[in-house]
N, C-alpha and C positions, 0 to 999 in steps of 0.2 A: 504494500500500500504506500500511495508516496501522499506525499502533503504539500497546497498551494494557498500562500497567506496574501493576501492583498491587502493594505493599509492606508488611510487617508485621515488624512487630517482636515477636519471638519471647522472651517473659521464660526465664531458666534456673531449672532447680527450685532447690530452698533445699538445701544439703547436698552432701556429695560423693554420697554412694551413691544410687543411684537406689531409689525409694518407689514406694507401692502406685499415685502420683497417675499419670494417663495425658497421657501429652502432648497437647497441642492445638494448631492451627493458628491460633487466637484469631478466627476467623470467617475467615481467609482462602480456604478454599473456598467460603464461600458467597458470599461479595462476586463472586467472579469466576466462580459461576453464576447469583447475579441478573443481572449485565451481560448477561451469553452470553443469560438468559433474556429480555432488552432488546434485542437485536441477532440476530433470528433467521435475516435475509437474510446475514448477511456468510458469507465462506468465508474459515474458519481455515489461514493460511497455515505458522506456525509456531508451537510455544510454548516456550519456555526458562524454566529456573529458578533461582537460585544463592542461594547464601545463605552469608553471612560472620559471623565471631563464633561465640560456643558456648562455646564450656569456661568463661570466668569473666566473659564479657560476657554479655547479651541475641544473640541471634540474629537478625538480620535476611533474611528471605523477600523476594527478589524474582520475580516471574513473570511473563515478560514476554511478549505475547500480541501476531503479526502476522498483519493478515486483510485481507480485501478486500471 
């Protein structure tokens, strides 16, 4: 089984209250659908997600993807 970790660093909006602006993954979907679209034999065994920070830091995304 191998393991593929994809990480992004999520910026927080400016301000307390939340605005009209829409959150974004900052390309983190599409990174870990090019690969997928790179790797068409493997079988997805697991995927996990967690993410640390948020209120007054940056938010860190990780997703960690186990296949064979």
């Amino acid at each position: 089984m191998e393991v593929k970790i994809f990480t992004k660093i999520i910026k927080s909006k400016s301000g307390f209250w939340p605005n009209s602006e829409t959150a974004t993954d900052r390309g983190l979907e599409a990174e870990i659908n090019l690969w997928l679209a790179t790797k068409p034999d493997i079988e997805i065994k697991n995927i996990t997600q967690s993410q640390s920070g948020g209120s007054w830091m940056p938010a860190t995304v990780v997703v960690t993807v186990w296949y064979q």
